[in-house]
VMD Tcl script that draws the C-alpha trace (Angstrom):
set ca {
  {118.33 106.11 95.19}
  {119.47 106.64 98.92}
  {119.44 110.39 98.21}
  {115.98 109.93 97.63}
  {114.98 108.11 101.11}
  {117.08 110.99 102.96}
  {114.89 113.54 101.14}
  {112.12 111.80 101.85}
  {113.04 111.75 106.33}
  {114.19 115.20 105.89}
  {111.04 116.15 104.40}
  {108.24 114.34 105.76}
  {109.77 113.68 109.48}
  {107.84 116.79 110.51}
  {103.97 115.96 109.24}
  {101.21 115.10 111.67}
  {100.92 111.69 110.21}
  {104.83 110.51 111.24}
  {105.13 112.97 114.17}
  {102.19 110.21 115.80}
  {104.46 107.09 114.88}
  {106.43 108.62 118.33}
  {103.03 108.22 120.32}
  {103.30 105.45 123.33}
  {99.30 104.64 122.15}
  {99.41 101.26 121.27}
  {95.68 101.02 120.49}
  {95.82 103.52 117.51}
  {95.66 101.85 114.16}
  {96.92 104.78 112.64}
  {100.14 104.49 114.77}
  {101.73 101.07 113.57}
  {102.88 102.69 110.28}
  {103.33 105.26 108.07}
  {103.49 104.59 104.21}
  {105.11 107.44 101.92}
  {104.63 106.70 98.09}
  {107.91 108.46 96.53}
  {106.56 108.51 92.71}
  {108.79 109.40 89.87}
  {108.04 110.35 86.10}
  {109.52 109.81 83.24}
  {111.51 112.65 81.66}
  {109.16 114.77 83.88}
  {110.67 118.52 82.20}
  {111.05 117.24 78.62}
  {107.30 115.96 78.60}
  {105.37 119.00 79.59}
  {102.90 120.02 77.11}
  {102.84 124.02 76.48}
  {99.07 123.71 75.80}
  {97.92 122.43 78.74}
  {100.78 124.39 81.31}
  {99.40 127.72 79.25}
  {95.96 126.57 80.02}
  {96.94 126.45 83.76}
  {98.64 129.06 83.63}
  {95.54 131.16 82.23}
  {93.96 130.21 85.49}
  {96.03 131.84 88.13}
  {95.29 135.26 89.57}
  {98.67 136.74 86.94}
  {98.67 140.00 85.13}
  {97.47 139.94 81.51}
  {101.38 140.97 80.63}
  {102.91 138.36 82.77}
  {100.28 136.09 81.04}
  {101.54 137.21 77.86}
  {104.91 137.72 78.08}
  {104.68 133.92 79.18}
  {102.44 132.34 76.20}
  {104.70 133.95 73.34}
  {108.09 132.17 75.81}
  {106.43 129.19 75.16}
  {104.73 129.41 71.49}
  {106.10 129.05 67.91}
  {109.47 127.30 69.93}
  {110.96 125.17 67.00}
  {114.24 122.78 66.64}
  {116.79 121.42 64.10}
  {120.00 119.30 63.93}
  {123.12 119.87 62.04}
  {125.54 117.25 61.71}
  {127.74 116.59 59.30}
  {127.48 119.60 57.26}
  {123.17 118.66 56.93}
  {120.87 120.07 58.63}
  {117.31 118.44 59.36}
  {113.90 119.25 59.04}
  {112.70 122.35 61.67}
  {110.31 120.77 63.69}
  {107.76 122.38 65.98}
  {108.59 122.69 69.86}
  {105.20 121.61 71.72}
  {105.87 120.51 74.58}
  {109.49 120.32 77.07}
  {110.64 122.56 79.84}
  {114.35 123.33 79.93}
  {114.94 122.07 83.83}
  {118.38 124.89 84.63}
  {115.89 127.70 83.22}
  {114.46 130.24 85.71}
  {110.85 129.21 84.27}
  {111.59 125.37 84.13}
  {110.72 124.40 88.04}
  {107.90 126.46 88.35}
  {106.31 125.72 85.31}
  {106.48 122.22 86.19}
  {105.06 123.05 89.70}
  {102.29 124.96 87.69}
  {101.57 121.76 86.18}
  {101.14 119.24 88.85}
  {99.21 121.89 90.84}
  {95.88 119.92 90.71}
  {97.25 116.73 91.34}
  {95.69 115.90 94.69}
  {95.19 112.53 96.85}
  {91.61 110.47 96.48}
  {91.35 109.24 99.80}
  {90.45 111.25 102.71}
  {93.13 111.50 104.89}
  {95.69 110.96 102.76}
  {98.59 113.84 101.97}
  {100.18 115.00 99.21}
  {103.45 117.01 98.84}
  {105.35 117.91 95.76}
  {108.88 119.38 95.27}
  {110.10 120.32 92.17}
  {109.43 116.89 89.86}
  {109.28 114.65 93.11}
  {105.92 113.72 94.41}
  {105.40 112.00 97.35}
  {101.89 110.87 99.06}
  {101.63 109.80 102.69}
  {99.02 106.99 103.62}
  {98.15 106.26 106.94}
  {98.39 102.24 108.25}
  {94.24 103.10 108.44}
  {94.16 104.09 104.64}
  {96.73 101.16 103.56}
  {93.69 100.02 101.19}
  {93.85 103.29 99.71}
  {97.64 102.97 97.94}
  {96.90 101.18 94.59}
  {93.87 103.61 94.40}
  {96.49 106.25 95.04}
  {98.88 105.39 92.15}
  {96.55 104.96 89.75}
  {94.80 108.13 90.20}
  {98.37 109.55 89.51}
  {98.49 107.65 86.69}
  {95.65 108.40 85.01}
  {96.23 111.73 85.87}
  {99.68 112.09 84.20}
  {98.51 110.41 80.89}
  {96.00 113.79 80.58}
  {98.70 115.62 81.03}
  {101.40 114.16 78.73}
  {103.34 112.44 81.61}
  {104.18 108.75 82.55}
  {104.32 107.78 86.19}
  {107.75 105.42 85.85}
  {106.98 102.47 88.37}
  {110.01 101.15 88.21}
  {111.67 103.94 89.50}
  {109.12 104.72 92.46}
  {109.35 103.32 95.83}
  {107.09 103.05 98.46}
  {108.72 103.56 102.22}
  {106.99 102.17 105.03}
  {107.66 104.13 108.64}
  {107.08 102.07 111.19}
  {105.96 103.36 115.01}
  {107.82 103.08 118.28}
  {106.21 99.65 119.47}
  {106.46 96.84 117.57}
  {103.18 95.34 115.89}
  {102.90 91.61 113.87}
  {101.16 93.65 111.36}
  {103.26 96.24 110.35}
  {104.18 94.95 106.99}
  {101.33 95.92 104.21}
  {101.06 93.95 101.20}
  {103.46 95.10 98.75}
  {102.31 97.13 96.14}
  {103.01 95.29 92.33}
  {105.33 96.93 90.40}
  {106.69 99.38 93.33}
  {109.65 98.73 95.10}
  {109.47 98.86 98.75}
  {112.04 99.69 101.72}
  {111.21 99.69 105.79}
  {112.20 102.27 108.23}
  {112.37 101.48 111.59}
  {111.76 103.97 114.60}
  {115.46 104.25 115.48}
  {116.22 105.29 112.16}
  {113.61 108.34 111.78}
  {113.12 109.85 114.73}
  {116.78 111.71 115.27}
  {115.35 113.78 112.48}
  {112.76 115.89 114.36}
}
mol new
graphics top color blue
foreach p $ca { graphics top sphere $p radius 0.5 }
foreach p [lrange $ca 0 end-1] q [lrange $ca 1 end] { graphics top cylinder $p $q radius 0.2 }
display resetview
């Protein structure tokens, strides 16, 4: 898990949004904290339905070839298991990405293309299966909006948004406020980052 906060410092150090936490300003709302949603999924690759990444697929600028050189990779896929000298029932393949294949990342980033934010200044930015959303101390009431929108979202597309395993960071600016500390979010672990921890990385 502290792999995933160092990601997260290494990443996100450099947007607008934490690059103001370093501001002097001590009447800017928007300065006494930064909160970054890191959200996790639950067996992201192996849940990826081919219908719907073929349907997104269909809607980039690709040539017809690519297109279908792509749909037939993904269609009439199918699976068995031998053990014990038996062998099971072939089943149908219809959904899964293999995550070491070359097509395995960037079908998945194909997928959570049009997953955006709700809120108005809000960010989003995704790498690989790791999604993280940055809310501004003046959008705080905006988180649990936030989450569920990627909730709801990943239930149309055959996904799970795994609470347990998300974690909401909260930055915190150069001067020290009394009201730095949101209300934790239910469900969503939470960790603080001081100023003299994040700002040696930009």
């Amino acid at each position: 898990m502290y792999v995933v906060y160092v990601i997260v410092i290494i990443c996100v150090c450099q947007c607008d949004s934490i690059m103001n936490l370093d501001d002097d300003d001590d009447n800017d709302a928007d300065k006494r904290y930064v909160v970054v949603l890191a959200l996790d999924f639950f067996k992201a690759f192996d849940t990826v339905r081919h219908a719907t990444l073929l349907q997104k697929i269909a809607q980039l600028d690709l040539p017809d070839p690519v297109y279908n050189w792509l749909a037939n990779f993904f269609s009439e896929r199918s699976h068995c298991v031998r053990y014990g000298g038996e062998v099971s029932t072939i089943l149908d393949i219809n959904a899964s990405i293999i995550q070491g294949s070359a097509l395995g990342p960037v079908s998945y980033v194909v997928t959570v293309g049009d997953l955006t934010t709700v809120t108005p200044g809000n960010q989003i930015h995704k790498y690989a299966d790791d999604t993280y959303i940055l809310v501004p101390a003046s959008n705080i009431h905006s988180r649990k909006t936030e989450v569920d929108h990627v909730a709801d979202w990943a239930q149309t597309n055959n996904l799970k948004l795994n609470r347990e395993k998300s974690v909401e960071i909260v930055f915190t600016g150069k001067r020290k406020h009394l009201d730095c500390n949101p209300p934790e979010l239910p469900g969503i672990s939470r960790v603080t980052v001081d100023h003299h921890t994040w700002c040696h990385c930009h």
